[in-house]
N, C-alpha and C positions, 0 to 999 in steps of 0.2 A: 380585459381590453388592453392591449399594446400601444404603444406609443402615436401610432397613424391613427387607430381609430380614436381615441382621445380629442388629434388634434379635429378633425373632421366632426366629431359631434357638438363641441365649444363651440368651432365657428358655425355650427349646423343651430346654434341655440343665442348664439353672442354675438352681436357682429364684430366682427374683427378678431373675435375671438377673444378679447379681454375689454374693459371700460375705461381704461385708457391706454393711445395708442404707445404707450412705453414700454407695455409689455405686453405687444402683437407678437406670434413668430418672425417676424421681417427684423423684430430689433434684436435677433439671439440666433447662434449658430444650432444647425437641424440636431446637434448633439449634445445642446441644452435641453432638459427634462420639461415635456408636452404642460405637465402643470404641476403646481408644488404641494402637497400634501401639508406641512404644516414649515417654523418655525421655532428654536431658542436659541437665546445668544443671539453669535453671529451664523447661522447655520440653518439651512433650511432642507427637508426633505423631497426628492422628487417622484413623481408619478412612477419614473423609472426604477424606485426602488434605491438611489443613490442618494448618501449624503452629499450636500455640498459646501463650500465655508463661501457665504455672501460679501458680496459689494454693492449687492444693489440696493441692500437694505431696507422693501417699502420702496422703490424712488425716492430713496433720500430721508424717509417720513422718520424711520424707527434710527434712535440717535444713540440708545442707551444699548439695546438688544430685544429681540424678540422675544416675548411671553416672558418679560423680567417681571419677578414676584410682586415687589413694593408698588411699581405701575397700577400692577392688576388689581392687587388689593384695593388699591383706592379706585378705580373703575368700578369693582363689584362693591363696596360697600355704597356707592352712588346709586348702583341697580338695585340693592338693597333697600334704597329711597323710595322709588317708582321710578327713576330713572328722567321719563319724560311727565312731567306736571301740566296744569289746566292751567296755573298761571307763571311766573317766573317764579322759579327757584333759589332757594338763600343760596343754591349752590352757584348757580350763575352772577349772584352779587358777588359771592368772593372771588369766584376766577375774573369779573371784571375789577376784583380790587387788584390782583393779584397781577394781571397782565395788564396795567395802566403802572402799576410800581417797576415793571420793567423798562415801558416805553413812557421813559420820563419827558414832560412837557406835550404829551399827549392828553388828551381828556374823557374823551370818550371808548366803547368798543362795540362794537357788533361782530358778536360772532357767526359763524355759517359750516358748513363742511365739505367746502370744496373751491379751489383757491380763484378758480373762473367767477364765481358770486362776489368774492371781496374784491374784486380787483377791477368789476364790472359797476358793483357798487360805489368804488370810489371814481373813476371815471363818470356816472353820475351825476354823483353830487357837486363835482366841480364844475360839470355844466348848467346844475343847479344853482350852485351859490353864484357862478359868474356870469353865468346868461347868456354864454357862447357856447359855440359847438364843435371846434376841430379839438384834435387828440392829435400829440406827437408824444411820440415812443423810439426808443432805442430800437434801431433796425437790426443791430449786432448782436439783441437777449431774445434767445428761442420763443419764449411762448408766455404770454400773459391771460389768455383766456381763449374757450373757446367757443364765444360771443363773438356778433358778426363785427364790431367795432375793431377787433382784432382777426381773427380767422378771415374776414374780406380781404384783407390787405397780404394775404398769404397766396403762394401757387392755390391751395386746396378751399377755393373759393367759390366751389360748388354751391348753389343753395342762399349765395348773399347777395342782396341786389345791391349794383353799384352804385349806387346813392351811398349805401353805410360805406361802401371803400373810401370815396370821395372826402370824408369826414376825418381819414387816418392822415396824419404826414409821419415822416420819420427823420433822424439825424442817429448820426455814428458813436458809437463809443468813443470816449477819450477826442474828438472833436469836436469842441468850440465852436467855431465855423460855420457844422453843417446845423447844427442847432440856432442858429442866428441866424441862418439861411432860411431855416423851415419858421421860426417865429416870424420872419420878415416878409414870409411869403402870403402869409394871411393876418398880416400885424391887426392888430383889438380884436381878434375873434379865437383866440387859442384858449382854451378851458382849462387844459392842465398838460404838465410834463410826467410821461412815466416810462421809470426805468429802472433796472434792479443794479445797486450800490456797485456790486461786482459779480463777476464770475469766478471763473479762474484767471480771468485777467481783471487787473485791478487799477481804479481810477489812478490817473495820474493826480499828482499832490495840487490840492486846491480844485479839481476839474469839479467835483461835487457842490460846491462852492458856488464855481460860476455858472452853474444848472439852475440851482437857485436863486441867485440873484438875475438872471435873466427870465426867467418865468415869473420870476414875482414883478419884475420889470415891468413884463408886460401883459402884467393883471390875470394873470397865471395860475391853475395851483399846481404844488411839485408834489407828485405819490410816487415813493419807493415802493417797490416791491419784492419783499424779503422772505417770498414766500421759501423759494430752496436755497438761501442762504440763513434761513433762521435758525437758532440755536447751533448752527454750524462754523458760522464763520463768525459771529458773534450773537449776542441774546439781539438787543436792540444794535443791530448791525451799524444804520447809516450816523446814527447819533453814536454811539460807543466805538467803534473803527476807525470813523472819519469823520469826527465832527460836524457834522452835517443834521441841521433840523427839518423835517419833512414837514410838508400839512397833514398827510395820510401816511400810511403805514399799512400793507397787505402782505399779511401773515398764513404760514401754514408751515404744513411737514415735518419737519422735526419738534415742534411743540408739545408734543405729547405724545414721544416715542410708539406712533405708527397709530394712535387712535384718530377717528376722524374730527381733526379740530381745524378753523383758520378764523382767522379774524380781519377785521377792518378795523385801525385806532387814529383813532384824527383830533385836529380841535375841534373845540367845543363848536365856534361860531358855524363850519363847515357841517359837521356830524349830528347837530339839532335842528339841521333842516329835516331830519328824516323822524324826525322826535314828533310828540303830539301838544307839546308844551312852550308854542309858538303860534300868533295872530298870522302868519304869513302863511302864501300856496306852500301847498302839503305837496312833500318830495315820497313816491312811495320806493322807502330804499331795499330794506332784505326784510321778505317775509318768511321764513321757513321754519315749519314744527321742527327741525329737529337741530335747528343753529344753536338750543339752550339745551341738547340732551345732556345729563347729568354725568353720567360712565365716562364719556371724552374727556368734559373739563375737569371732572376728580383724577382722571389722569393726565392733564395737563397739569394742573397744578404740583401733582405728585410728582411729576419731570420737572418743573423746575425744582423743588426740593430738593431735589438727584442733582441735579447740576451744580446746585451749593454746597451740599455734602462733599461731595467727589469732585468737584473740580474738570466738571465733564470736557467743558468746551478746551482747556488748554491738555485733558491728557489726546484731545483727537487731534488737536494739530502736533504733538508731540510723535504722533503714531502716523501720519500722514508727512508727515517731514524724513522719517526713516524709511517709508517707503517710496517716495520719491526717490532720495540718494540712492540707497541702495538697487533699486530698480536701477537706474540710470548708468549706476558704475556696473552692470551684469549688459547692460547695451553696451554699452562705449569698450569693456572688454573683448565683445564679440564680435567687433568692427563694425557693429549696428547702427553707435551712436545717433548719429543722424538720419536715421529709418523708423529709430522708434525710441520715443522715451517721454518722459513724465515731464508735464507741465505746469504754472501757474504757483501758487504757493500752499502751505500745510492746511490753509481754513478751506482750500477749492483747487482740488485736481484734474487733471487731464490727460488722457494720452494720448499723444499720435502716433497715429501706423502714415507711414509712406513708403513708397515704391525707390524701386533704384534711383528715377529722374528727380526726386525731390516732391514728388506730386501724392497729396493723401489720397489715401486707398481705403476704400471700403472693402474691396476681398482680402486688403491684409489683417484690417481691423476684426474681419471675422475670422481671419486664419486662428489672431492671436487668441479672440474667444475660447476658437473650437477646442486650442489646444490646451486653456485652463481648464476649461470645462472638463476635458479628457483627463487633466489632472484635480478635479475638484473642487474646482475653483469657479465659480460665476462672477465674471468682474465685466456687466455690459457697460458701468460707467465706474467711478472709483468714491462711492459714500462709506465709510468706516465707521466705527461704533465705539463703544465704550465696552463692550463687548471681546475684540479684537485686542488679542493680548500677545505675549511673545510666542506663543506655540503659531497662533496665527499669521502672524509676520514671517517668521520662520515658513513657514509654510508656500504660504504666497510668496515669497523670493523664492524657495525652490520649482515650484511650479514654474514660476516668471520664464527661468534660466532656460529647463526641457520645454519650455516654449518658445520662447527667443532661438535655441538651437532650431527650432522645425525654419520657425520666419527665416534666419538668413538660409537657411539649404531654399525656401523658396523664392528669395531675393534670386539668388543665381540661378534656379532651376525653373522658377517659373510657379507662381499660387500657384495653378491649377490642379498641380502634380499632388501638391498637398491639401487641396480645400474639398475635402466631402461634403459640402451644402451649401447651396445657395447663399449668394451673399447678401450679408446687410445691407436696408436700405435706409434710406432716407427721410426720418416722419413725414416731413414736408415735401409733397411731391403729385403731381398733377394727374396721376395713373400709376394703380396696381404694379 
């Protein structure tokens, strides 16, 4: 079966063709491989018979490398166990000892596996514990769930009646302001603030600070959500980074290099509404068989290990700070500079493709795709590994460079000359 029929039978069985929209064909140039046959290391296989050296790592999830031994062993000696028990497992007490020693000044944990549960969950329970009902959220972090509390208040708000829209407010990154704006605008009825610590752009000094104290101002709760910045940009991100104490804490992705783990970790008083070992109305927060399966959290747990061994999280910003420079000095040479290059800092990267006039380009962002890809390189966004070593680096700048050469010949000459597929599009967006 060739690469058309492939695509045409996934989305003929899948809708969209994969389970989540990250990795639809819309978000990859047509001469990205239809689907991937396996993973290790940094490196994955494609349907097309090609190796490739990964960036996209999982979405971010796999932090260490794919099918890495020590991982897996503890995975499979958990399936060894029965994997999934009749009642809680000692294994589940220790990964909740385990990820409470991380997120210090937290108390509790509920785990789940899939980052829309925890993050729907803690929204919840803050309308639980406080008895109100609107949610503001950072309009400037892509996606927190896809629950109608969030997904209504997007273009692709198909399906949510607008009563749940009505319920969202929003306010801006790194402004103060708009955030005093949206608390004022339904003052004693806001439940909680959520917003992820950073991205590739990063709070300004103290702004984290006055998030909190204006939410708790006004009888507020603050939930981080550190789902793709966990174990990345730091372990307990908003408290280890930026001094910053959250009520909640909504965990995932790199915690257990690419197995399906997230969590919710909050206080106590907040997170034992959902407990059974309280005379007050019962909050029903996360049910689900498979938020204690065993294999995950033995490989959670086993990832953090890895990370205290090895020294994970500072050799990736070590390897993500070279690749930024060096990328940036292969633009600025080419007379690209300001068309295309690397942004934000070594814990959270970025890059923009733009056009002659200054304006971001989606057909040049696919240009630059097509043309790694064409050199073996899959970079739809920039997650790096522990994995990713100097052969790698090496590698990806060389790629970089005979792809930067195609981008400026089609700065002057015009994408179209050079873009054989379709251009990327936009997750969020109101029509096909």
């Amino acid at each position: 079966m060739n690469e058309t029929e492939l695509r045409q039978k996934v989305h003929s069985l899948i809708p969209g063709g994969a389970h989540t929209y990250s990795r639809g064909d819309d978000q990859f140039p047509q001469n990205a491989p239809a689907l991937l046959e396996r993973g290790k290391g940094c490196y994955v296989w494609g349907s097309d018979g090609r190796k490739y050296l990964d960036y996209g790592m999982g979405l971010r999830s796999v932090t260490i490398g794919y099918a890495n031994e020590e991982i897996d062993s503890a995975a499979i000696e958990e399936i060894r166990k029965g994997t999934t028990l009749t009642r809680t497992s000692m294994t589940e007490l220790k990964a909740a000892e385990r990820t409470l020693e991380i997120f210090r000044g937290m108390d509790m944990v509920k785990f789940a596996k899939c980052g829309s549960i925890v993050t729907t969950a803690a929204v919840k329970l803050a309308r639980a514990y406080t008895g109100k009902k609107y949610v503001v959220k950072c309009a400037d972090h892509p996606f927190f769930s896809y629950d109608d509390w969030f997904i209504g208040d997007t273009v692709m708000n198909r399906g949510v009646p607008p009563e749940m829209t009505s319920l969202t407010l929003n306010f801006r990154f790194n402004d103060i302001d708009s955030l005093k704006s949206a608390l004022e605008k339904h003052e004693g009825q806001i439940a909680c603030v959520i917003m992820e610590p950073t991205t590739h752009i990063q709070p300004k000094e103290g702004f984290l600070n006055e998030v909190v104290e204006l939410t708790h101002q006004n009888g507020a709760v603050f939930i981080s959500d550190e789902i793709s910045c966990a174990f990345r940009v730091g372990l307990a991100t908003t408290k280890d980074c930026y001094g910053v104490d959250p009520d909640m804490v909504a965990v995932g992705k790199g915690v257990a290099n690419g197995y399906a783990v997230n969590a919710l970790v909050g206080r106590k008083e907040i997170m034992r509404l959902g407990g059974i070992d309280h005379n007050e109305e019962r909050v029903f927060l996360i049910s689900t068989t498979f938020g204690g399966e065993m294999a995950s959290l033995g490989a959670m747990m086993a990832t953090i290990d890895y990370y205290r061994e090895h020294n994970v999280l500072s050799y990736l910003w070590d390897y993500n700070r070279r690749l930024m420079e060096e990328s940036n000095k292969i633009s600025r040479e080419l007379g690209i500079g300001e068309q295309f290059y690397y942004e934000g800092f070594p814990g959270r990267l970025n890059y923009v493709t733009k056009d002659g006039h200054g304006n971001s380009s989606y057909e040049l962002r696919t240009l630059f795709c097509q043309q790694m890809a064409e050199n073996g390189v899959l970079i739809p966004w920039v997650a790096n590994s522990y994995s990713h070593k100097e052969r790698e680096l090496d590698m990806t700048l060389e790629a970089t460079g005979q792809s930067l050469e195609v981008y400026k010949k089609a700065l002057k000459e015009g994408v179209g000359r050079y873009l054989s597929s379709k251009s990327m599009k936009p997750v969020f967006r109101k029509y096909n």
